[in-house]
N, C-alpha and C positions, 0 to 999 in steps of 0.2 A: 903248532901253527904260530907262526907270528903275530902277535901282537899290534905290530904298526900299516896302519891300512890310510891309504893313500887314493886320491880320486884320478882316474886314468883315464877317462871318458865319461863326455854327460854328451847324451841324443836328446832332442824336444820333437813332437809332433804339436801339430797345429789343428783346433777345431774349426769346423764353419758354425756359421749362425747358429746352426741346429744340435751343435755338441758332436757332430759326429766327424772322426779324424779324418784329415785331408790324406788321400789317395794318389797314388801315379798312376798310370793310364793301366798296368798290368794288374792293378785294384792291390797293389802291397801299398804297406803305410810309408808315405811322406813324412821323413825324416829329419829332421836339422841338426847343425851344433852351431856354436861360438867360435867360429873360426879365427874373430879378430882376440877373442879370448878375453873379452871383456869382465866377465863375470867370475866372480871371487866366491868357488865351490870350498875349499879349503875346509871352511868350518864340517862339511861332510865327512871327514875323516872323524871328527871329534864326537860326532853325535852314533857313529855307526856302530853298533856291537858285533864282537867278533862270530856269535852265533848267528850271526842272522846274514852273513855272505857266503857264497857258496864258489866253487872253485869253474872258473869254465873252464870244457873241455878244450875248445875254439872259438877266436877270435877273428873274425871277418871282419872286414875293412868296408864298408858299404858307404863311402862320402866320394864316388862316382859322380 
């Protein structure tokens, strides 16, 4: 397995008041990203150990 691990996608969800995740009307979780790409993950790569990612099968596109 390679060695070099790179950040490809970061999602946030949002709490209310009470801690608990904001919902879409179908009751799945409300999702976000950085679309204007503000935020500097980078250092993610650096702190991640190669044991602890796992491979996914599939990748969905869910930013509809």
């Amino acid at each position: 397995m390679s060695k070099n691990l790179e950040v490809y996608s970061i999602t946030f969800c949002k709490l209310d008041e009470e801690g608990e995740p904001l919902v879409n009307e179908d009751g799945s979780l409300k999702l976000f990203q950085d679309t204007n790409r503000r935020f500097d993950f980078s250092w993610l790569s650096d702190v991640i150990d190669d044991d602890l990612v796992e491979h996914l099968q599939e990748i969905t596109d869910d930013r509809t």
